[in-house]
N, C-alpha and C positions, 0 to 999 in steps of 0.2 A: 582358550582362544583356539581356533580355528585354524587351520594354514592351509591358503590357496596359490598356489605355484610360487611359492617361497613366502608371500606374505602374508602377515600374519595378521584375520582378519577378526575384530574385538564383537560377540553377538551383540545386538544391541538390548539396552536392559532399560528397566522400564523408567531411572531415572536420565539417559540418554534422550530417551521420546520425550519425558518432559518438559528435559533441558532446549529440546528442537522447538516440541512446540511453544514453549514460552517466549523462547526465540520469537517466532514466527509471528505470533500475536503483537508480542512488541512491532514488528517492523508492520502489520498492517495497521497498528495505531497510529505507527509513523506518518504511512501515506494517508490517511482519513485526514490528520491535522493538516496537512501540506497540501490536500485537494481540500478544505476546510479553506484555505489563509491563500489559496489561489482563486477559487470562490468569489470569497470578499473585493479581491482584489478586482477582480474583474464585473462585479457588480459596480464596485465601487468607480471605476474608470469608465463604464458605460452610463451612473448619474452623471459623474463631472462631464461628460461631452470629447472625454478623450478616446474613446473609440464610436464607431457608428454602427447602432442595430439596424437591422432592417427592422420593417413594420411586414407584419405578418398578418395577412388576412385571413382571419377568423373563420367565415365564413357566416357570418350572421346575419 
């Protein structure tokens, strides 16, 4: 280890970057699900009539 103005700084090894990026992947699996199931949600509430689309012209 390391020492930078007293503390003591660990390099990082290549099972750390793993450990991060395993991390990392997990939490953007997270958010895909949760904009996945907000999605739905709001497909689902704009069939039933609970929210209002515009109607978008085409231009056709």
């Amino acid at each position: 280890m390391r020492e930078t103005s007293g503390v003591h700084v660990r390099p990082e090894s290549p099972f750390n970057f793993t450990r991060i990026r395993n991390e990392s992947i997990l939490s953007t699996d997270q958010q895909i699900e949760k904009l996945k199931e907000y999605k739905a949600t709001l497909i689902n509430s704009a069939v039933t009539g609970k929210i209002k689309v515009p109607e978008v012209d085409s231009g056709c």
